[in-house]
LUMLUMLO-55294 format. One line per field, with one value per residue (C-alpha): residue number from 1; residue in three letters; z, x, y. Coordinates in steps of 0.02 Angstrom, whole numbers, always signed. Each point is the difference from the previous one (the first is absolute). Example, Ala and Ser with C-alpha at 12.3 -4.5 7.8 and 13.67 -1.06 7.14 Angstrom:
nr = (1:2)
rest = (Ala:Ser)
Z = (+390:-33)
X = (+615:+69)
Y = (-225:+172)
END
This chain:
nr = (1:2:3:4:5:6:7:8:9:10:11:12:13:14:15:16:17:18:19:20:21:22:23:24:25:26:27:28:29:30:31:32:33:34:35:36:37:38:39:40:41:42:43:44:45:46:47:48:49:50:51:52:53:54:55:56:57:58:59:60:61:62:63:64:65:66:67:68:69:70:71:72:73:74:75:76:77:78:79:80:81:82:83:84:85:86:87:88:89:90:91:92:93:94:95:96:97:98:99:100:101:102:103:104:105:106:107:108:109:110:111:112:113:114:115:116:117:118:119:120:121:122:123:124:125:126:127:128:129:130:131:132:133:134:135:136:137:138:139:140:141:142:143:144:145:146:147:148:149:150:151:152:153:154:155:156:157:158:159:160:161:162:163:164:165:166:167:168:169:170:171:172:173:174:175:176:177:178:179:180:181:182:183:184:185:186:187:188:189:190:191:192:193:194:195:196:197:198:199:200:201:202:203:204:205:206:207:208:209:210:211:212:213:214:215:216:217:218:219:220:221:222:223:224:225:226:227:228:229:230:231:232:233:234:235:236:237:238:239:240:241:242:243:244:245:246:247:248:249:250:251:252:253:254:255:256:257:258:259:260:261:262:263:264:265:266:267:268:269:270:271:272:273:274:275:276:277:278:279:280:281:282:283:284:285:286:287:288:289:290:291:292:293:294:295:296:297:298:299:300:301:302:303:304:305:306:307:308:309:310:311:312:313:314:315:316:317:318:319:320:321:322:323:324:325:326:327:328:329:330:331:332:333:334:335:336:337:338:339:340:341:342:343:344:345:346:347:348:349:350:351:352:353:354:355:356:357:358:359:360:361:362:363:364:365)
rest = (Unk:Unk:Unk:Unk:Unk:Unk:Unk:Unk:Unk:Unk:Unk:Unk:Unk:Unk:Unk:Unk:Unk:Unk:Unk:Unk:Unk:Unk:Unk:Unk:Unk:Unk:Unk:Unk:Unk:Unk:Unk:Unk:Unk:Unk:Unk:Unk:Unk:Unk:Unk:Unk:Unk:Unk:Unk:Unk:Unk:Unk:Unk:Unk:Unk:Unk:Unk:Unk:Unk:Unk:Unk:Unk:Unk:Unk:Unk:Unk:Unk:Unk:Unk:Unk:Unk:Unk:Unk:Unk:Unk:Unk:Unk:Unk:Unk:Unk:Unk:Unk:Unk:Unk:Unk:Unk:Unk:Unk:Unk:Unk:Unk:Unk:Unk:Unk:Unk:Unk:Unk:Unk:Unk:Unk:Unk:Unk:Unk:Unk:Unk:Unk:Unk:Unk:Unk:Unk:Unk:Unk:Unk:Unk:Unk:Unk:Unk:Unk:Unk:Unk:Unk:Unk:Unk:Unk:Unk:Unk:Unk:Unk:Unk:Unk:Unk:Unk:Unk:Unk:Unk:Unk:Unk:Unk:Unk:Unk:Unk:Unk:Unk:Unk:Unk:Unk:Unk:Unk:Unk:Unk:Unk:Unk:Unk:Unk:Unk:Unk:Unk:Unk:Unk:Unk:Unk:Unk:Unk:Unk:Unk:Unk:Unk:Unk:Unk:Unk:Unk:Unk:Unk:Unk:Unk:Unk:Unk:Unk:Unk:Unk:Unk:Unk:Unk:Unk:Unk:Unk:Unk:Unk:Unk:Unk:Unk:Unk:Unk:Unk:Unk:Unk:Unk:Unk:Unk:Unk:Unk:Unk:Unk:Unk:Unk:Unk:Unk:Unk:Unk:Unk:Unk:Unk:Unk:Unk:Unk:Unk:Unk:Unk:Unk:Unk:Unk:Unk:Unk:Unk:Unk:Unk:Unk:Unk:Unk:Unk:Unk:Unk:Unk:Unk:Unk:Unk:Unk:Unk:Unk:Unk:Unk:Unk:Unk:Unk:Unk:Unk:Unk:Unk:Unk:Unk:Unk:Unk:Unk:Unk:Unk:Unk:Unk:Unk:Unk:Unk:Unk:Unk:Unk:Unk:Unk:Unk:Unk:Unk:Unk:Unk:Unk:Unk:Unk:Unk:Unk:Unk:Unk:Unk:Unk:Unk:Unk:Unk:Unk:Unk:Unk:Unk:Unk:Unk:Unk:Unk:Unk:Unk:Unk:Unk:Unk:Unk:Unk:Unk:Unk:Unk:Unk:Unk:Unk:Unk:Unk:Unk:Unk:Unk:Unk:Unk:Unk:Unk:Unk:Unk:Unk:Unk:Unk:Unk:Unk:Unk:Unk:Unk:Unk:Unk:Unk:Unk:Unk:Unk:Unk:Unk:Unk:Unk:Unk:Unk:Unk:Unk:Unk:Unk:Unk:Unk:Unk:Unk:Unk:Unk:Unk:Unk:Unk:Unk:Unk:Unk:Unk:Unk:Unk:Unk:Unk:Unk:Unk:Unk:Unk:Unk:Unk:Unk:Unk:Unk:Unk:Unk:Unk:Unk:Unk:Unk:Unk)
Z = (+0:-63:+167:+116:+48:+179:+37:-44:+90:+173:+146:+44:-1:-7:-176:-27:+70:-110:+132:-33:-163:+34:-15:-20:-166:+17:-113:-183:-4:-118:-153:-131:-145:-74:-7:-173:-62:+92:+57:+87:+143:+148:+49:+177:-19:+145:-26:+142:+168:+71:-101:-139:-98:-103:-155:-183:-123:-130:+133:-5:-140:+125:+133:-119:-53:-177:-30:+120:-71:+26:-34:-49:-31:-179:+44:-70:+105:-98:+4:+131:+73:-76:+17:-32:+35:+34:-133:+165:+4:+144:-15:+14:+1:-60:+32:-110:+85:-112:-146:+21:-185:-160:+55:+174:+145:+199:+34:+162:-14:+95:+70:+47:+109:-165:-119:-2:-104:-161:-13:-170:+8:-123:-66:-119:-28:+76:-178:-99:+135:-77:+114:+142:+128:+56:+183:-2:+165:+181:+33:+185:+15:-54:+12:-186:-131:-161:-140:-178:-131:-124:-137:-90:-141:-118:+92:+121:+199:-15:-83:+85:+159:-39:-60:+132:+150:+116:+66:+169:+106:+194:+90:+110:-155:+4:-76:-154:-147:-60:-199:-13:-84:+188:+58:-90:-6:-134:-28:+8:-136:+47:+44:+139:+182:+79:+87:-36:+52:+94:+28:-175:-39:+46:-142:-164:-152:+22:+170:-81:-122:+145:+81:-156:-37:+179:-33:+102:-78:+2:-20:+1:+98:-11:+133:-39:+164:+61:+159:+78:+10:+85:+98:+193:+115:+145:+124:+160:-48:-164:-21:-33:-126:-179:-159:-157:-148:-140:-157:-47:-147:+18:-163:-18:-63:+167:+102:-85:+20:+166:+20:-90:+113:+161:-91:+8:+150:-27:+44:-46:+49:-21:-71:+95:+148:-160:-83:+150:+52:-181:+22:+175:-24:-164:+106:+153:-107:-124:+133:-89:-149:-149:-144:+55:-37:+105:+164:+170:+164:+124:+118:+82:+172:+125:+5:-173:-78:-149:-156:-143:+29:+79:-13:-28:-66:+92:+23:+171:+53:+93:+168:+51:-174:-75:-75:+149:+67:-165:+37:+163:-5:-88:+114:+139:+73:+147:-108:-174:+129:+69:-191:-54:+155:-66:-178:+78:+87:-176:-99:-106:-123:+49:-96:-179:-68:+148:+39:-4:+112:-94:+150:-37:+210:-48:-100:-119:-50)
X = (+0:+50:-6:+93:+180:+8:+102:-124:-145:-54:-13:-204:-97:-163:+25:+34:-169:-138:-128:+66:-58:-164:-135:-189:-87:-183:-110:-13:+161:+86:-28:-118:+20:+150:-33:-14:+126:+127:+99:-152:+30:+64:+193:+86:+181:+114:+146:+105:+25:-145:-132:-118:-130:-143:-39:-61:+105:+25:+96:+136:+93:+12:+85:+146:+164:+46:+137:-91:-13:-200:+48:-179:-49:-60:-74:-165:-154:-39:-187:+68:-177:-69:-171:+9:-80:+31:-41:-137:-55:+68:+58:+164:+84:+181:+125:+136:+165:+154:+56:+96:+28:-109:-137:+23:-50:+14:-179:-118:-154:-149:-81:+176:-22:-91:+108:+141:+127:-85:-164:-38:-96:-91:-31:-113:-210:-29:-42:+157:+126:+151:+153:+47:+121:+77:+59:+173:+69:-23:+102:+31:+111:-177:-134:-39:+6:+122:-138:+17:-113:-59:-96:-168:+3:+105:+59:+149:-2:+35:-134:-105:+46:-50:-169:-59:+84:-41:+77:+82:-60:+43:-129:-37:-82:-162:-110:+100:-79:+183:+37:+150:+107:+0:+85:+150:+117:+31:+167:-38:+105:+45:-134:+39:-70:-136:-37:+20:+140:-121:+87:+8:-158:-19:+105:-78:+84:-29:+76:+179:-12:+7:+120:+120:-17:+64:+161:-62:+60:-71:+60:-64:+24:-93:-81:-136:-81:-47:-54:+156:-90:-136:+22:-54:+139:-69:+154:+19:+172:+28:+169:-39:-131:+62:-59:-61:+115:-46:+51:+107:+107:+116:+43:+183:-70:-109:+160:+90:-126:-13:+193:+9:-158:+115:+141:-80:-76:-163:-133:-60:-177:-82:-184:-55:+49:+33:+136:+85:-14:+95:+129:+49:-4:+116:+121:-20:+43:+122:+102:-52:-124:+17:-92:-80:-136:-73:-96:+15:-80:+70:-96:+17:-40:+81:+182:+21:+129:-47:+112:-90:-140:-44:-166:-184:-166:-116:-173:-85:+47:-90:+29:+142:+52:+186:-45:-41:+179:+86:-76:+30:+205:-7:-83:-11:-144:-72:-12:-64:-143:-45:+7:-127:-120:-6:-41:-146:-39:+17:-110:+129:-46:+104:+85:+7:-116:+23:+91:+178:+175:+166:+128:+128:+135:+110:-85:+100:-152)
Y = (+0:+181:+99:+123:-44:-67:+147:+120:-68:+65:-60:-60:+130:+78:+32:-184:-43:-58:+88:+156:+30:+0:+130:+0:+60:+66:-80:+64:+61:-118:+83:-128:+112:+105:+196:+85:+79:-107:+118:+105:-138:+76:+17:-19:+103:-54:+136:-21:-70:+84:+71:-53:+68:-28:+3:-73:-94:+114:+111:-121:+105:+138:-103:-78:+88:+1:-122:-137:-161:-90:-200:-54:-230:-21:-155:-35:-96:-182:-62:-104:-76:-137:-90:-169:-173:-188:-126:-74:+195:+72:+175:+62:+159:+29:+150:-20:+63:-16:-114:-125:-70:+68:-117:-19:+128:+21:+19:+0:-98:+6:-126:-39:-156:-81:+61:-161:-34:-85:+105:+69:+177:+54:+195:+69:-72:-165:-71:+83:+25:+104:-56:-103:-9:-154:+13:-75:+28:+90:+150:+0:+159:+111:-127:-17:-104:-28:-8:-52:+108:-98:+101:-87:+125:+85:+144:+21:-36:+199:+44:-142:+84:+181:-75:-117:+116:+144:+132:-86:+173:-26:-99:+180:+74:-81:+115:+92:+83:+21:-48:-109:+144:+99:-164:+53:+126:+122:-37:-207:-83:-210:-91:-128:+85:-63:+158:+180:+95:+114:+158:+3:+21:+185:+55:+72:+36:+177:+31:-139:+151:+141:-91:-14:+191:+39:-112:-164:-146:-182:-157:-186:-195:-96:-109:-127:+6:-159:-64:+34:+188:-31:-157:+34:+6:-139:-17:+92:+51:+77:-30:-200:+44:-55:+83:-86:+24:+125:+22:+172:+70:+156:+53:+96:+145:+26:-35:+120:+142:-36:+20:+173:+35:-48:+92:+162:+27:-43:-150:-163:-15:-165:+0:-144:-151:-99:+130:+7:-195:-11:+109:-21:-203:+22:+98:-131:-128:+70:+101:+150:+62:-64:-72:-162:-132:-137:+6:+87:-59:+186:+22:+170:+35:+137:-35:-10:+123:+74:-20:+85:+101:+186:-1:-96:+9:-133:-15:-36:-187:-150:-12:-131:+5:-17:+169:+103:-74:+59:+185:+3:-31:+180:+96:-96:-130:+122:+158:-96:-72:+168:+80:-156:+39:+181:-45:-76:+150:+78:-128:-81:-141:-149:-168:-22:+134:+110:+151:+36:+50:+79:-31:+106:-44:+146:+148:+99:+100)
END
Protein backbone atom coordinates (compact mmCIF):
# COMPACT_ATOMS: atom_id res chain seq x y z
CA UNK A 1 0.00 0.00 0.00
CA UNK A 2 0.99 3.62 -1.26
CA UNK A 3 0.89 5.59 2.08
CA UNK A 4 2.75 8.05 4.40
CA UNK A 5 6.35 7.18 5.35
CA UNK A 6 6.50 5.85 8.95
CA UNK A 7 8.54 8.79 9.67
CA UNK A 8 6.06 11.18 8.80
CA UNK A 9 3.16 9.83 10.61
CA UNK A 10 2.07 11.11 14.07
CA UNK A 11 1.81 9.92 16.97
CA UNK A 12 -2.27 8.72 17.86
CA UNK A 13 -4.20 11.32 17.83
CA UNK A 14 -7.46 12.89 17.71
CA UNK A 15 -6.96 13.53 14.19
CA UNK A 16 -6.27 9.83 13.64
CA UNK A 17 -9.66 8.98 15.05
CA UNK A 18 -12.42 7.82 12.85
CA UNK A 19 -14.97 9.58 15.48
CA UNK A 20 -13.66 12.70 14.83
CA UNK A 21 -14.83 13.29 11.57
CA UNK A 22 -18.11 13.30 12.24
CA UNK A 23 -20.80 15.89 11.93
CA UNK A 24 -24.57 15.90 11.54
CA UNK A 25 -26.33 17.09 8.22
CA UNK A 26 -29.97 18.43 8.56
CA UNK A 27 -32.19 16.82 6.30
CA UNK A 28 -32.45 18.10 2.64
CA UNK A 29 -29.22 19.33 2.55
CA UNK A 30 -27.50 16.97 0.20
CA UNK A 31 -28.06 18.62 -2.87
CA UNK A 32 -30.41 16.05 -5.47
CA UNK A 33 -30.02 18.30 -8.37
CA UNK A 34 -27.01 20.40 -9.86
CA UNK A 35 -27.69 24.32 -9.99
CA UNK A 36 -27.96 26.01 -13.46
CA UNK A 37 -25.43 27.61 -14.71
CA UNK A 38 -22.90 25.47 -12.86
CA UNK A 39 -20.93 27.83 -11.72
CA UNK A 40 -23.96 29.92 -9.99
CA UNK A 41 -23.36 27.17 -7.12
CA UNK A 42 -22.08 28.69 -4.15
CA UNK A 43 -18.23 29.02 -3.18
CA UNK A 44 -16.50 28.63 0.36
CA UNK A 45 -12.87 30.71 -0.03
CA UNK A 46 -10.59 29.63 2.88
CA UNK A 47 -7.68 32.34 2.37
CA UNK A 48 -5.57 31.93 5.20
CA UNK A 49 -5.07 30.53 8.57
CA UNK A 50 -7.98 32.20 9.99
CA UNK A 51 -10.61 33.62 7.97
CA UNK A 52 -12.99 32.56 5.17
CA UNK A 53 -15.59 33.92 3.22
CA UNK A 54 -18.44 33.35 1.17
CA UNK A 55 -19.22 33.43 -1.94
CA UNK A 56 -20.43 31.97 -5.59
CA UNK A 57 -18.34 30.07 -8.05
CA UNK A 58 -17.83 32.37 -10.66
CA UNK A 59 -15.92 34.58 -8.00
CA UNK A 60 -13.19 32.17 -8.10
CA UNK A 61 -11.33 34.25 -10.90
CA UNK A 62 -11.11 37.02 -8.40
CA UNK A 63 -9.41 34.97 -5.73
CA UNK A 64 -6.47 33.39 -8.12
CA UNK A 65 -3.21 35.16 -9.18
CA UNK A 66 -2.27 35.18 -12.72
CA UNK A 67 0.47 32.74 -13.32
CA UNK A 68 -1.35 30.00 -10.92
CA UNK A 69 -1.62 26.78 -12.34
CA UNK A 70 -5.62 24.98 -11.81
CA UNK A 71 -4.66 20.98 -12.50
CA UNK A 72 -8.25 19.90 -13.48
CA UNK A 73 -9.21 15.30 -14.10
CA UNK A 74 -10.42 14.89 -17.69
CA UNK A 75 -11.89 11.77 -16.80
CA UNK A 76 -15.21 11.08 -18.20
CA UNK A 77 -18.27 9.16 -16.10
CA UNK A 78 -19.06 5.52 -18.07
CA UNK A 79 -22.79 4.28 -17.98
CA UNK A 80 -21.44 2.20 -15.36
CA UNK A 81 -24.99 0.67 -13.90
CA UNK A 82 -26.36 -2.06 -15.41
CA UNK A 83 -29.77 -3.87 -15.08
CA UNK A 84 -29.60 -7.24 -15.71
CA UNK A 85 -31.19 -10.70 -15.01
CA UNK A 86 -30.57 -14.46 -14.35
CA UNK A 87 -31.39 -16.97 -17.00
CA UNK A 88 -34.13 -18.46 -13.69
CA UNK A 89 -35.24 -14.56 -13.62
CA UNK A 90 -33.88 -13.11 -10.73
CA UNK A 91 -32.73 -9.62 -11.04
CA UNK A 92 -29.45 -8.37 -10.77
CA UNK A 93 -27.77 -5.19 -10.74
CA UNK A 94 -24.14 -4.63 -11.94
CA UNK A 95 -21.65 -1.62 -11.30
CA UNK A 96 -18.92 -2.02 -13.49
CA UNK A 97 -15.63 -0.76 -11.80
CA UNK A 98 -12.54 -1.08 -14.04
CA UNK A 99 -11.42 -3.35 -16.96
CA UNK A 100 -9.50 -5.85 -16.54
CA UNK A 101 -8.95 -7.26 -20.25
CA UNK A 102 -11.12 -5.91 -23.44
CA UNK A 103 -13.85 -8.25 -22.33
CA UNK A 104 -13.40 -8.62 -18.86
CA UNK A 105 -14.39 -6.05 -15.96
CA UNK A 106 -14.11 -5.65 -11.97
CA UNK A 107 -17.71 -5.25 -11.31
CA UNK A 108 -20.07 -5.25 -8.06
CA UNK A 109 -23.14 -7.21 -8.35
CA UNK A 110 -26.12 -7.10 -6.43
CA UNK A 111 -27.74 -9.62 -5.03
CA UNK A 112 -24.22 -10.40 -4.11
CA UNK A 113 -24.65 -13.52 -1.93
CA UNK A 114 -26.48 -15.14 -5.22
CA UNK A 115 -24.33 -13.93 -7.59
CA UNK A 116 -21.50 -17.14 -7.63
CA UNK A 117 -18.95 -17.83 -9.73
CA UNK A 118 -20.66 -19.53 -12.95
CA UNK A 119 -23.94 -17.41 -13.21
CA UNK A 120 -24.69 -16.04 -16.59
CA UNK A 121 -26.63 -12.49 -16.44
CA UNK A 122 -28.45 -11.42 -18.90
CA UNK A 123 -29.05 -7.52 -20.21
CA UNK A 124 -31.32 -6.14 -22.60
CA UNK A 125 -35.51 -7.59 -23.15
CA UNK A 126 -36.10 -10.87 -21.64
CA UNK A 127 -36.93 -12.30 -25.19
CA UNK A 128 -33.80 -10.64 -27.17
CA UNK A 129 -31.28 -10.14 -24.48
CA UNK A 130 -28.25 -8.05 -26.02
CA UNK A 131 -25.20 -9.19 -23.73
CA UNK A 132 -24.27 -11.24 -20.89
CA UNK A 133 -21.84 -11.42 -18.34
CA UNK A 134 -20.29 -14.50 -17.22
CA UNK A 135 -19.12 -14.23 -13.56
CA UNK A 136 -15.66 -15.74 -13.59
CA UNK A 137 -14.27 -15.17 -10.31
CA UNK A 138 -14.74 -13.37 -6.68
CA UNK A 139 -12.70 -10.38 -6.01
CA UNK A 140 -12.09 -10.39 -2.31
CA UNK A 141 -9.86 -7.20 -2.01
CA UNK A 142 -13.39 -4.97 -3.11
CA UNK A 143 -16.08 -7.52 -2.86
CA UNK A 144 -16.86 -7.87 -6.57
CA UNK A 145 -16.74 -9.93 -9.20
CA UNK A 146 -14.31 -10.49 -12.42
CA UNK A 147 -17.06 -10.65 -15.21
CA UNK A 148 -16.72 -11.70 -18.79
CA UNK A 149 -18.99 -9.55 -21.41
CA UNK A 150 -20.17 -11.50 -23.89
CA UNK A 151 -22.07 -9.49 -26.61
CA UNK A 152 -25.44 -11.21 -28.41
CA UNK A 153 -25.38 -8.72 -31.24
CA UNK A 154 -23.28 -7.01 -33.60
CA UNK A 155 -22.11 -4.14 -31.75
CA UNK A 156 -19.13 -3.72 -29.34
CA UNK A 157 -19.16 -4.44 -25.35
CA UNK A 158 -18.46 -0.46 -25.66
CA UNK A 159 -21.15 0.42 -27.32
CA UNK A 160 -23.25 -2.41 -25.62
CA UNK A 161 -22.33 -0.74 -22.44
CA UNK A 162 -23.33 2.88 -23.23
CA UNK A 163 -26.70 1.38 -24.42
CA UNK A 164 -27.89 -0.96 -21.79
CA UNK A 165 -26.21 1.36 -18.78
CA UNK A 166 -27.02 4.23 -16.47
CA UNK A 167 -25.47 6.87 -15.14
CA UNK A 168 -23.84 5.17 -11.76
CA UNK A 169 -25.04 8.62 -9.64
CA UNK A 170 -24.18 8.11 -5.75
CA UNK A 171 -26.76 6.11 -3.95
CA UNK A 172 -27.51 9.72 -1.76
CA UNK A 173 -29.14 11.20 -4.85
CA UNK A 174 -32.39 9.57 -4.78
CA UNK A 175 -34.58 11.87 -6.29
CA UNK A 176 -32.58 13.72 -9.37
CA UNK A 177 -34.16 15.38 -12.33
CA UNK A 178 -30.50 15.80 -13.51
CA UNK A 179 -29.75 14.85 -17.50
CA UNK A 180 -26.77 12.66 -17.76
CA UNK A 181 -24.62 15.54 -19.43
CA UNK A 182 -24.62 17.53 -15.68
CA UNK A 183 -22.91 14.25 -14.51
CA UNK A 184 -19.93 15.30 -16.33
CA UNK A 185 -17.57 17.82 -16.45
CA UNK A 186 -16.95 20.26 -19.11
CA UNK A 187 -13.61 19.52 -19.68
CA UNK A 188 -14.39 15.37 -19.53
CA UNK A 189 -12.28 13.72 -22.24
CA UNK A 190 -11.37 9.52 -21.29
CA UNK A 191 -14.05 7.69 -20.42
CA UNK A 192 -13.28 5.13 -17.65
CA UNK A 193 -14.67 6.84 -14.01
CA UNK A 194 -17.41 5.58 -12.41
CA UNK A 195 -18.14 8.74 -10.68
CA UNK A 196 -17.74 12.34 -11.40
CA UNK A 197 -14.94 14.23 -10.36
CA UNK A 198 -17.35 16.51 -8.48
CA UNK A 199 -15.63 19.69 -7.93
CA UNK A 200 -15.45 19.74 -11.42
CA UNK A 201 -18.62 20.17 -12.20
CA UNK A 202 -19.01 23.85 -11.28
CA UNK A 203 -16.90 24.96 -14.12
CA UNK A 204 -18.45 26.40 -17.40
CA UNK A 205 -16.79 27.12 -20.45
CA UNK A 206 -17.36 30.65 -20.01
CA UNK A 207 -15.85 31.28 -16.59
CA UNK A 208 -12.27 28.49 -18.22
CA UNK A 209 -12.51 31.52 -20.66
CA UNK A 210 -12.36 34.34 -17.76
CA UNK A 211 -9.96 32.51 -16.15
CA UNK A 212 -7.57 32.24 -19.26
CA UNK A 213 -7.89 36.06 -20.00
CA UNK A 214 -6.62 36.84 -16.43
CA UNK A 215 -3.40 34.59 -17.07
CA UNK A 216 -4.64 31.32 -15.05
CA UNK A 217 -3.43 28.40 -16.60
CA UNK A 218 -4.85 24.77 -16.56
CA UNK A 219 -3.67 21.62 -16.96
CA UNK A 220 -4.95 17.89 -16.95
CA UNK A 221 -4.45 14.01 -14.98
CA UNK A 222 -6.32 12.08 -15.19
CA UNK A 223 -7.94 9.89 -12.55
CA UNK A 224 -10.67 7.35 -13.31
CA UNK A 225 -12.28 7.47 -10.04
CA UNK A 226 -13.21 4.30 -8.83
CA UNK A 227 -14.29 3.02 -5.65
CA UNK A 228 -11.18 3.70 -4.08
CA UNK A 229 -12.97 7.45 -3.89
CA UNK A 230 -15.70 6.84 -2.17
CA UNK A 231 -15.25 3.70 -0.22
CA UNK A 232 -16.33 4.38 3.63
CA UNK A 233 -13.56 4.49 5.95
CA UNK A 234 -14.94 1.72 8.84
CA UNK A 235 -11.86 1.37 11.32
CA UNK A 236 -11.49 3.22 14.53
CA UNK A 237 -8.04 4.25 13.55
CA UNK A 238 -7.49 5.79 10.27
CA UNK A 239 -4.10 5.19 9.87
CA UNK A 240 -4.87 1.18 9.21
CA UNK A 241 -7.49 2.07 6.69
CA UNK A 242 -6.26 0.96 3.10
CA UNK A 243 -7.44 2.62 -0.08
CA UNK A 244 -8.66 0.90 -3.22
CA UNK A 245 -6.36 1.39 -6.18
CA UNK A 246 -7.27 3.88 -8.99
CA UNK A 247 -6.25 4.32 -12.11
CA UNK A 248 -4.13 7.75 -13.05
CA UNK A 249 -1.98 9.16 -16.01
CA UNK A 250 0.35 12.29 -15.64
CA UNK A 251 1.21 13.35 -18.89
CA UNK A 252 4.86 15.26 -19.26
CA UNK A 253 3.46 18.15 -20.52
CA UNK A 254 1.28 18.68 -17.18
CA UNK A 255 4.49 17.98 -15.14
CA UNK A 256 6.28 20.38 -16.85
CA UNK A 257 3.76 23.22 -16.44
CA UNK A 258 3.51 22.50 -13.12
CA UNK A 259 7.35 22.90 -12.73
CA UNK A 260 7.55 26.35 -14.52
CA UNK A 261 4.39 27.05 -12.26
CA UNK A 262 6.69 26.11 -9.05
CA UNK A 263 9.51 27.94 -10.86
CA UNK A 264 7.91 31.17 -10.71
CA UNK A 265 6.38 31.72 -7.70
CA UNK A 266 3.12 30.87 -8.24
CA UNK A 267 0.46 27.86 -7.36
CA UNK A 268 -0.74 24.61 -8.27
CA UNK A 269 -4.28 24.30 -7.30
CA UNK A 270 -5.92 21.01 -7.72
CA UNK A 271 -9.60 21.00 -9.15
CA UNK A 272 -10.70 18.13 -7.24
CA UNK A 273 -9.73 15.10 -4.29
CA UNK A 274 -9.07 13.12 -7.49
CA UNK A 275 -6.34 15.72 -9.14
CA UNK A 276 -4.64 15.85 -6.14
CA UNK A 277 -4.91 11.96 -5.10
CA UNK A 278 -3.01 11.74 -8.73
CA UNK A 279 -0.45 13.91 -8.29
CA UNK A 280 0.54 13.49 -4.78
CA UNK A 281 0.46 9.44 -5.26
CA UNK A 282 2.79 9.88 -8.53
CA UNK A 283 5.20 11.85 -6.43
CA UNK A 284 4.81 9.21 -3.36
CA UNK A 285 5.67 6.66 -5.51
CA UNK A 286 8.10 8.06 -7.98
CA UNK A 287 10.14 10.07 -5.32
CA UNK A 288 9.11 13.08 -7.11
CA UNK A 289 6.63 14.32 -10.07
CA UNK A 290 6.95 13.05 -13.07
CA UNK A 291 5.13 11.61 -15.95
CA UNK A 292 3.52 8.36 -14.85
CA UNK A 293 0.81 5.71 -15.57
CA UNK A 294 -0.66 2.97 -13.48
CA UNK A 295 -2.59 3.11 -10.20
CA UNK A 296 -2.29 4.83 -6.80
CA UNK A 297 -3.87 3.66 -3.52
CA UNK A 298 -2.49 7.38 -1.05
CA UNK A 299 -4.40 7.82 1.31
CA UNK A 300 -4.07 11.22 2.96
CA UNK A 301 -4.86 11.92 6.39
CA UNK A 302 -3.24 14.66 8.89
CA UNK A 303 0.41 13.96 9.01
CA UNK A 304 0.82 13.77 5.54
CA UNK A 305 3.40 16.22 3.97
CA UNK A 306 2.47 17.70 0.99
CA UNK A 307 4.71 17.31 -2.12
CA UNK A 308 2.90 19.00 -4.98
CA UNK A 309 0.11 21.03 -4.40
CA UNK A 310 -0.79 24.74 -2.83
CA UNK A 311 -4.09 24.72 -3.09
CA UNK A 312 -7.78 22.80 -3.64
CA UNK A 313 -11.10 22.99 -4.95
CA UNK A 314 -13.41 20.32 -3.12
CA UNK A 315 -16.89 20.02 -2.66
CA UNK A 316 -18.59 19.31 0.77
CA UNK A 317 -17.63 15.56 1.83
CA UNK A 318 -19.44 12.55 3.69
CA UNK A 319 -18.87 12.33 7.04
CA UNK A 320 -16.03 9.70 8.06
CA UNK A 321 -14.98 9.80 4.57
CA UNK A 322 -11.25 9.46 3.08
CA UNK A 323 -12.16 12.85 1.59
CA UNK A 324 -12.98 14.89 4.56
CA UNK A 325 -9.39 13.41 5.90
CA UNK A 326 -7.67 14.60 2.60
CA UNK A 327 -9.20 18.29 3.34
CA UNK A 328 -8.61 18.37 6.61
CA UNK A 329 -4.51 17.74 6.49
CA UNK A 330 -4.64 21.34 4.73
CA UNK A 331 -6.29 23.27 7.03
CA UNK A 332 -6.52 21.33 9.79
CA UNK A 333 -9.40 18.74 11.26
CA UNK A 334 -10.83 21.17 14.19
CA UNK A 335 -11.08 24.34 12.05
CA UNK A 336 -12.37 22.42 8.56
CA UNK A 337 -15.21 20.97 11.14
CA UNK A 338 -16.12 24.34 12.52
CA UNK A 339 -15.99 25.95 8.71
CA UNK A 340 -18.53 22.82 7.63
CA UNK A 341 -20.92 23.60 10.72
CA UNK A 342 -21.04 27.21 9.41
CA UNK A 343 -21.86 26.32 5.84
CA UNK A 344 -24.77 24.80 7.40
CA UNK A 345 -25.57 27.79 9.14
CA UNK A 346 -25.23 29.36 5.62
CA UNK A 347 -27.43 26.80 3.64
CA UNK A 348 -24.84 25.19 1.52
CA UNK A 349 -25.75 22.35 -0.94
CA UNK A 350 -23.68 19.38 0.04
CA UNK A 351 -21.99 16.03 -1.89
CA UNK A 352 -21.84 15.58 -5.46
CA UNK A 353 -24.16 18.26 -6.81
CA UNK A 354 -23.70 20.47 -3.86
CA UNK A 355 -21.89 23.47 -3.08
CA UNK A 356 -18.32 24.20 -3.16
CA UNK A 357 -14.82 25.19 -0.92
CA UNK A 358 -11.51 26.78 -2.80
CA UNK A 359 -8.95 26.16 0.19
CA UNK A 360 -6.37 28.27 -0.53
CA UNK A 361 -3.68 27.41 3.66
CA UNK A 362 -1.48 30.32 2.70
CA UNK A 363 -3.18 33.27 0.71
CA UNK A 364 -1.18 35.27 -1.68
CA UNK A 365 -4.22 37.25 -2.67
Amino acid sequence: MTNIPPGDRLSSSPDHQLNAYSYNLPEGRIAQNPVTPRDSSKLLVIDGPQSHHHNHFYDLVDWLLPGDLLVLNDTKVIPARLYGYKASGGAVEVLLIEPVEHDKWLALVRPGRRIQPGTEILFGEKDHPLMSALVESRDDSTGGRLLRLLPKVDKTIDALIHQLGQMPLPPYITESASLPEQYQTVFAQKKGAIAAPTAGLHFTQTLLDKLSSKGIQTAEITLHVGIGTFRPVEVSDIKTHEMHKERIEVSAETVKKIEQTKAKGKRVITVGTTSTRALEGVAAICGGLQPYSGKTDLFIYPGYRWQVIDGLITNFHLPGSSLLMMVSTLIGRERLMAIYQDAIAHDYRFYSFGDAMLVLPEAKI
